[in-house]
C-alpha positions in Angstrom: -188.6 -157.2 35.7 -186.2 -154.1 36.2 -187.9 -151.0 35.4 -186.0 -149.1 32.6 -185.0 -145.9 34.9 -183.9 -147.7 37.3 -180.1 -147.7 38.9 -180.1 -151.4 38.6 -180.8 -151.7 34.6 -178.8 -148.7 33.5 -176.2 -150.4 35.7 -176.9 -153.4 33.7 -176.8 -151.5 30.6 -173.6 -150.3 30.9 -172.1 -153.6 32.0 -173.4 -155.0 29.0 -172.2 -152.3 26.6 -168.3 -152.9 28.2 -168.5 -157.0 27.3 -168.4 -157.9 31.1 -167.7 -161.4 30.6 -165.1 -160.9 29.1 -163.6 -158.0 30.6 -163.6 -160.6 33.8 -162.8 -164.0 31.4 -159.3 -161.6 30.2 -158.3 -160.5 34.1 -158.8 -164.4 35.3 -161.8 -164.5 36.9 -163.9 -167.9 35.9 -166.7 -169.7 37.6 -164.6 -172.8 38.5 -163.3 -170.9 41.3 -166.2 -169.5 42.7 -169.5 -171.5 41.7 -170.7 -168.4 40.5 -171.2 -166.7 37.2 -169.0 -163.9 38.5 -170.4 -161.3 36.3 -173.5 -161.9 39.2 -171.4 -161.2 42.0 -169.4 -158.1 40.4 -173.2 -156.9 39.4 -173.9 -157.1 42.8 -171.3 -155.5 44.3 -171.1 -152.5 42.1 -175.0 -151.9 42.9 -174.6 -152.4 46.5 -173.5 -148.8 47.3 -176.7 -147.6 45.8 -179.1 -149.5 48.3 -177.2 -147.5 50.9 -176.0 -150.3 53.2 -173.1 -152.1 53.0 -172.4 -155.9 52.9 -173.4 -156.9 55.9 -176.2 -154.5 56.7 -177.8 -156.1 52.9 -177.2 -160.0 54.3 -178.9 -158.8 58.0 -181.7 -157.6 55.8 -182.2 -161.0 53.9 -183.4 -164.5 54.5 -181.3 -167.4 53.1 -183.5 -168.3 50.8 -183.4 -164.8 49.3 -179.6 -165.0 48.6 -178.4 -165.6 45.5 -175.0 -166.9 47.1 -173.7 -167.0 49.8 -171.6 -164.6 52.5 -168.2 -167.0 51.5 -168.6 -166.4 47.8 -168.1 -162.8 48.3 -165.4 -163.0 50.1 -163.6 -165.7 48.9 -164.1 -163.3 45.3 -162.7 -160.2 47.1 -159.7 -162.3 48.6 -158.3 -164.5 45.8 -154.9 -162.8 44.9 -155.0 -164.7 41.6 -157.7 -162.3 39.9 -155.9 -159.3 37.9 -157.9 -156.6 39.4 -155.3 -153.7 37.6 -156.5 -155.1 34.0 -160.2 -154.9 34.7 -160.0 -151.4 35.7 -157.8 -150.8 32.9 -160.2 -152.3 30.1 -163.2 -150.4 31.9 -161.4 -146.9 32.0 -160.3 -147.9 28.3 -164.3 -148.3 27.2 -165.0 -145.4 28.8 -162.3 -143.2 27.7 -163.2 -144.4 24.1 -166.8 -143.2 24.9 -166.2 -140.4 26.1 -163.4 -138.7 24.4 -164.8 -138.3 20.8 -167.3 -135.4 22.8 -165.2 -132.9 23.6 -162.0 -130.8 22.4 -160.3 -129.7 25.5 -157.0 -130.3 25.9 -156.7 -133.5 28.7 -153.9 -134.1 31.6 -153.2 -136.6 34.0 -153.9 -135.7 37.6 -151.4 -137.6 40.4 -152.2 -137.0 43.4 -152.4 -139.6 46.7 -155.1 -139.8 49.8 -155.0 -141.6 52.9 -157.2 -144.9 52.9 -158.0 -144.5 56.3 -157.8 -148.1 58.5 -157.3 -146.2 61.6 -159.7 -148.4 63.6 -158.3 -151.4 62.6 -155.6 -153.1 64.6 -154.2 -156.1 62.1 -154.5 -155.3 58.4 -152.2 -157.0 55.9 -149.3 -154.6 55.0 -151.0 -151.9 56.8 -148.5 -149.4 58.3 -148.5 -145.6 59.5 -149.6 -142.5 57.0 -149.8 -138.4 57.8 -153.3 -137.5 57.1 -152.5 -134.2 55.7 -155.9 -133.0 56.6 -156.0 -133.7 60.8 -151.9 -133.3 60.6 -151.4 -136.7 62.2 -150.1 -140.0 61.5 -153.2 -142.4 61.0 -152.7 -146.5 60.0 -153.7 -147.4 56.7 -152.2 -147.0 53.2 -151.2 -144.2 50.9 -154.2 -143.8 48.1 -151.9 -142.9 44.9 -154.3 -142.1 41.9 -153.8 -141.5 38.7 -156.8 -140.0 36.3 -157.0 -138.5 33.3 -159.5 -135.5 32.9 -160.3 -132.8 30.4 -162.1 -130.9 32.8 -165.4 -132.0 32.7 -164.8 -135.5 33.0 -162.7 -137.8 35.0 -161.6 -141.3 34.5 -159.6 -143.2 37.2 -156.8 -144.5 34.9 -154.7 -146.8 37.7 -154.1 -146.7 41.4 -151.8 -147.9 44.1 -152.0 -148.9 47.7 -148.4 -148.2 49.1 -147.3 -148.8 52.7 -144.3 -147.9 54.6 -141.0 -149.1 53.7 -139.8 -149.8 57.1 -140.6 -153.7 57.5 -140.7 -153.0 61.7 -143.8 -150.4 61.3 -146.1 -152.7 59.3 -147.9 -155.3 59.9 -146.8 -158.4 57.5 -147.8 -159.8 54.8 -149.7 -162.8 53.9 -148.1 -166.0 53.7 -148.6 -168.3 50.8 -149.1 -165.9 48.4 -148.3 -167.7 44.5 -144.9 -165.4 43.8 -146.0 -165.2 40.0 -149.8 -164.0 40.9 -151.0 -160.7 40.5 -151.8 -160.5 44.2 -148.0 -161.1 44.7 -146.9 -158.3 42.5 -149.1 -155.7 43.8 -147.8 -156.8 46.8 -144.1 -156.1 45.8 -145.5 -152.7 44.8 -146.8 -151.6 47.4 -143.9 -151.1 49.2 -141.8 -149.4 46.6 -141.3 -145.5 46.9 -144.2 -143.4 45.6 -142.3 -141.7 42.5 -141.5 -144.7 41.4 -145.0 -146.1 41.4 -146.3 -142.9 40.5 -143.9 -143.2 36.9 -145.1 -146.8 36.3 -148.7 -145.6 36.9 -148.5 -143.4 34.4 -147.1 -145.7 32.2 -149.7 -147.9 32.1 -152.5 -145.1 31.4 -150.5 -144.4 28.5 -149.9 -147.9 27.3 -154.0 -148.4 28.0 -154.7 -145.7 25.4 -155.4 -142.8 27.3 -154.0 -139.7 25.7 -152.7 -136.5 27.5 -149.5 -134.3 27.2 -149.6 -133.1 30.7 -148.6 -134.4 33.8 -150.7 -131.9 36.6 -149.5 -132.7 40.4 -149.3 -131.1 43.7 -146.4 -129.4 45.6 -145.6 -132.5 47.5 -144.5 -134.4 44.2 -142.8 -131.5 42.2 -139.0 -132.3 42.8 -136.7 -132.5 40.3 -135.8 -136.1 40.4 -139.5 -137.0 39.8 -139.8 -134.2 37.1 -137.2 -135.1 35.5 -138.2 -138.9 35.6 -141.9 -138.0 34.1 -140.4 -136.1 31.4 -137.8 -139.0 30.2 -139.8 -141.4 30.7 -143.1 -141.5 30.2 -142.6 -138.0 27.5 -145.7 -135.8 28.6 -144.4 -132.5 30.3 -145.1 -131.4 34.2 -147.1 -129.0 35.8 -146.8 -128.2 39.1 -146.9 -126.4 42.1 -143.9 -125.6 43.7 -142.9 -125.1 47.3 -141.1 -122.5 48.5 -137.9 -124.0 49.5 -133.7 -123.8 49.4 -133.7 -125.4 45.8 -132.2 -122.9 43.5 -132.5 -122.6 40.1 -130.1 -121.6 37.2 -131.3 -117.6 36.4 -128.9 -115.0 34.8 -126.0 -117.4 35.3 -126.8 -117.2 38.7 -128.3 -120.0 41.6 -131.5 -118.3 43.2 -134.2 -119.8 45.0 -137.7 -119.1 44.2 -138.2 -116.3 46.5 -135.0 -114.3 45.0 -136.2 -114.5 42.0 -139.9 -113.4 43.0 -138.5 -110.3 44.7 -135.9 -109.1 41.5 -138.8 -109.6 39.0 -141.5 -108.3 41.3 -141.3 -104.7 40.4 -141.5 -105.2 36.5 -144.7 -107.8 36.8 -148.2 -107.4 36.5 -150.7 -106.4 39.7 -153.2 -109.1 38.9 -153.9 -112.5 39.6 -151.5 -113.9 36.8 -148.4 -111.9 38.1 -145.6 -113.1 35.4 -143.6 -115.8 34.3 -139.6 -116.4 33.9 -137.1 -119.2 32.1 -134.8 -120.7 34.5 -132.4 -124.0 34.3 -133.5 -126.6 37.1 -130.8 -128.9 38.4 -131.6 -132.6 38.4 -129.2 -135.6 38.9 -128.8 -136.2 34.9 -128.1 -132.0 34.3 -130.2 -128.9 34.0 -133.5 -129.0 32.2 -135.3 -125.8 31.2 -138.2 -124.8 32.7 -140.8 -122.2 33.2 -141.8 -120.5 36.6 -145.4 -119.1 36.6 -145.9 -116.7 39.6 -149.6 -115.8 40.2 -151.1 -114.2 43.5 -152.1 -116.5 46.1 -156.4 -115.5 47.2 -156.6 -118.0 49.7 -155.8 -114.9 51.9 -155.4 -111.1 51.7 -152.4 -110.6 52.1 -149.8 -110.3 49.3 -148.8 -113.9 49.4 -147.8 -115.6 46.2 -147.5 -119.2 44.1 -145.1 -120.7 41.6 -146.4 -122.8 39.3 -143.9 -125.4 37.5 -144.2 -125.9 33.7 -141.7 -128.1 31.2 -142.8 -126.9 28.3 -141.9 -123.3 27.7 -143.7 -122.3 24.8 -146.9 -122.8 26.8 -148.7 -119.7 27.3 -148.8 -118.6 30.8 -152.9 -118.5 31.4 -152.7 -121.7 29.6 -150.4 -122.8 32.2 -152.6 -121.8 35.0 -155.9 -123.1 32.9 -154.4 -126.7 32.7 -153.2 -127.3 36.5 -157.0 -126.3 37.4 -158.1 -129.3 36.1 -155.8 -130.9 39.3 -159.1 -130.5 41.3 -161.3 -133.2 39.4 -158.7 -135.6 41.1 -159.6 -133.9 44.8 -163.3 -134.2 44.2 -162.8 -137.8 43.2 -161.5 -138.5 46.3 -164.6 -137.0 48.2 -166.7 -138.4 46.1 -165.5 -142.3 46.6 -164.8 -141.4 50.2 -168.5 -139.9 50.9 -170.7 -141.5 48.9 -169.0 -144.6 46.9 -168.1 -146.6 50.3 -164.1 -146.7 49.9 -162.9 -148.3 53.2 -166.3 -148.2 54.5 -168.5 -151.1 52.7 -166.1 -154.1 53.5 -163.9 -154.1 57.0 -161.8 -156.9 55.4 -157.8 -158.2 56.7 -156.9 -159.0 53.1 -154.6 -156.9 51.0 -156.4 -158.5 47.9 -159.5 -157.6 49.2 -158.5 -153.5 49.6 -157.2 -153.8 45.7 -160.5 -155.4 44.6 -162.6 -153.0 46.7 -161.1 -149.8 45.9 -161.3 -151.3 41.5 -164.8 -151.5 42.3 -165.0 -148.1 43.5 -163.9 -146.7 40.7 -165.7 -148.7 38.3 -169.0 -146.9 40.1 -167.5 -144.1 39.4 -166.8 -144.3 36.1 -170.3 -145.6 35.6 -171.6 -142.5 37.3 -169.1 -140.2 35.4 -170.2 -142.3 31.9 -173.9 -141.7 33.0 -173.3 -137.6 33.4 -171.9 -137.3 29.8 -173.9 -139.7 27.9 -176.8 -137.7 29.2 -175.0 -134.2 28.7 -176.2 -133.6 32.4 -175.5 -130.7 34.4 -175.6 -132.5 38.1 -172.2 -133.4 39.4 -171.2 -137.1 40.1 -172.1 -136.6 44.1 -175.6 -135.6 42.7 -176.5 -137.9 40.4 -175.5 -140.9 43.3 -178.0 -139.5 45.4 -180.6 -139.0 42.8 -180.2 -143.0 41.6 -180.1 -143.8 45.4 -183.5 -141.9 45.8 -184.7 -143.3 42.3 -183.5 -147.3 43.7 -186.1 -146.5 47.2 -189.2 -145.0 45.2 -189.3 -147.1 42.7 -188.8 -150.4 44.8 -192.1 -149.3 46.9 -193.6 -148.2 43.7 -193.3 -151.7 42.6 -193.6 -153.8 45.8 -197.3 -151.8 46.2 -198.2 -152.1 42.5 -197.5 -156.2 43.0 -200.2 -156.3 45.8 -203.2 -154.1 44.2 -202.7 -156.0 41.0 -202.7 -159.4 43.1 -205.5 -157.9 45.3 -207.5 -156.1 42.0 -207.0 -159.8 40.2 -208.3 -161.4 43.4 -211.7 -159.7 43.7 -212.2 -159.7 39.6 -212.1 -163.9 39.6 -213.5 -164.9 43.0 -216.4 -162.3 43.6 -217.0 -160.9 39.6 -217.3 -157.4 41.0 -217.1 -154.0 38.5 -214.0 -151.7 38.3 -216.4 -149.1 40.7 -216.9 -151.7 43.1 -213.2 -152.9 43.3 -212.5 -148.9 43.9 -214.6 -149.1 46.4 -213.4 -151.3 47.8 -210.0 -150.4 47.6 -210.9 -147.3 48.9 -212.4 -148.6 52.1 -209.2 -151.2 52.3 -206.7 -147.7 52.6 -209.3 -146.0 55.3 -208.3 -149.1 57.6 -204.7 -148.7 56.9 -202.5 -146.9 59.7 -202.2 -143.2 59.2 -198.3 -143.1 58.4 -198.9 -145.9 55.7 -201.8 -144.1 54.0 -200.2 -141.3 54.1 -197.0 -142.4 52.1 -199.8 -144.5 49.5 -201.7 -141.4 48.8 -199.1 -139.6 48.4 -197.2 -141.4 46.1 -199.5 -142.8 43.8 -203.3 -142.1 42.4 -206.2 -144.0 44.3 -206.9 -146.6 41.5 -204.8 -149.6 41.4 -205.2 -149.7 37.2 -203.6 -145.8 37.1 -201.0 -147.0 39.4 -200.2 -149.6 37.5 -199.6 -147.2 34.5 -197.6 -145.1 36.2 -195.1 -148.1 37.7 -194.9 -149.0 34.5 
């Protein structure tokens, strides 16, 4: 029996609340192929992270006869390119978007951003090729993380995700052969090699086409160009905000071509000194013709000195503060990023070959999170996603030894009551005298951790 607080039932819980059977039965996944309910293996899995060791540490730790499967059921689940891993994490993000949406008001934006899924000490890695890491400013192997999630600022939901590679056929490593063309292994194969814009529009798509609502596109600097602004804007119909760089583009100002800078320096005497500097109407040039568009400058504080920022918006009538307010929210996608990097195992847990098993991984990633993001705002709790891990993961370890020591007085209280008919001040005596000839550290951690009599333990296991 589970205990109700612990990670393992509310995990349970809220697998049960989404319908997992058939959330699995709808992407493909069946027992005939595994010999497994799979709903026991994706149970497994999703918990893993919280016993803090990873697959193979968790087998190390076990006895055959302790397994429920086997090593080669995991795998071969993690590896079989027929599962459609992209409409499980759609339906999940779906259930939890509908959950979570009704409890607040704020206005909601899709964050795009990408990360490196770092596979640096790897050597052959299906379709793994070479990516900057922005971060040490060096090319790394591995893939480019593209994320899409929708956020209203206090809650994030990984919508849909891509793992590209390079383009250039010579600098990656190939792909697997065999591969059914018509499977959904095979098409997220075809994607991953497809420019990021693209993707990024298609990505987008989907969120919208899942259910998620937002008018805003938020993104960084490095995705900001007019072709891709203009694409998000005809395409998918939600307006862009974004940072800009401070390039040669020129915009349409006055009748006039001017580059952002030029236009900063002839406004800069009419503008505010604060944070929030001004804003201006220019035309920006895209393949298809000028669109109109509104440049936000606000002062940059990453430094003292009188450096500045341009802000992209598409929809002019937007207040500027309002402007600023929504591309904040861009930073929920950064901290979801740390937080599946640092504490949800992303290309830590499994060391696999498989480009099916990277796409099943990283879904299972995000469906922790979005059961730790669905656990924060059912409860209305305070504690960030990074803390509440930490506190289930500390919750998972005390709890197990509460249980495992509450199992043996309760076997060793029943023992003496049936063989030797003794009173419940003899059996404390006795229990008392079996601690004494414990070894320090062990008594220690007993005493601490629980009252002397094995009946009030029992109470408070319960």
């Amino acid at each position: 029996m589970i205990p109700q607080n612990h990670p393992d039932s509310r995990l349970s819980q809220f697998l049960l609340r989404l319908g997992l059977g058939s959330i699995l039965k709808g992407a493909g996944i069946r027992k005939a192929a595994l010999g497994v309910a799979p709903q026991i293996v994706v149970q497994f899995l999703l918990g893993l992270i919280f016993s803090q060791r990873n697959f193979w540490r968790w087998l190390d730790t076990r006895s055959d006869d302790d397994l429920p499967f086997r090593k080669d059921v995991v795998y071969r689940f993690l590896n079989d390119p027929r599962w459609h891993w992209r409409r499980v994490l759609n339906q999940v993000a779906r259930n939890v978007y509908q959950h979570v949406r009704p409890l607040s008001q704020h206005e909601a934006v899709f964050a795009l951003d990408d990360s490196l899924y770092d596979r640096s000490r790897s050597k052959v890695v299906e379709l793994m090729g070479p990516v900057f890491d922005h971060t040490a400013r060096r090319m790394r192997r591995g893939f480019r993380w593209l994320m899409v999630i929708w956020t209203d600022g206090q809650t994030s939901i990984p919508a849909d995700f891509g793992l590209l590679t390079t383009q250039k056929v010579e600098n990656r490593q190939p792909a697997r052969p065999g591969i059914p063309p018509r499977s959904p292994g095979a098409a997220r194969r075809r994607e991953a090699i497809l420019p990021a814009p693209t993707v990024a529009v298609a990505l987008i798509q989907e969120a919208l086409k899942n259910g998620l609502q937002a008018a805003y596109v938020v993104c960084d600097r490095w995705f900001t160009t007019p072709t891709f602004v203009s694409q998000i804007v005809r395409e998918t119909g939600c307006d862009v905000i974004g940072m800009l760089k401070h390039g040669a583009l020129r915009y349409e100002w006055k009748g006039r071509p001017m580059t952002l800078a030029q236009i900063y320096r002839a406004l800069r005497g009419t503008w505010s000194r604060h944070d929030l500097q001004g804003s201006v109407v220019v035309q920006m040039p895209t393949s298809t013709g000028s669109i109109p568009v509104k440049l936000i400058f606000i002062r940059d504080r990453r430094s003292h000195s009188r450096e500045w920022l341009a802000i992209l918006c598409t929809d002019i009538s937007l207040p500027d503060a309002e402007v600023v307010c929504l591309y904040g929210k861009r930073w929920d996608i950064e901290t979801l990023f740390k937080v599946c990097k640092s504490f949800l195992g992303l290309a830590k847990e499994f060391q696999s070959r498989s480009y099916d098993a990277l796409i099943a991984h990283t879904t299972l990633v995000c469906w922790r999170y979005l059961f730790l993001a669905e656990e924060i705002r059912s409860d209305q709790d305070l504690r960030s996603v990074g803390s509440l891990f930490f506190v289930m993961v500390d919750e998972l370890a005390d709890l197990t030894w509460a249980v495992v020591w509450d199992q043996i007085m309760a076997a060793f209280q029943a023992t003496l009551r049936d063989q030797l008919d003794l009173t419940s001040d003899q059996v404390e005596a006795l229990y008392q005298a079996f601690l004494s000839k414990l070894p320090a550290a062990l008594r220690e951690r007993i005493v601490g951790t629980s009252p002397s009599s094995p009946r009030k333990k029992s109470r408070k296991a319960a």
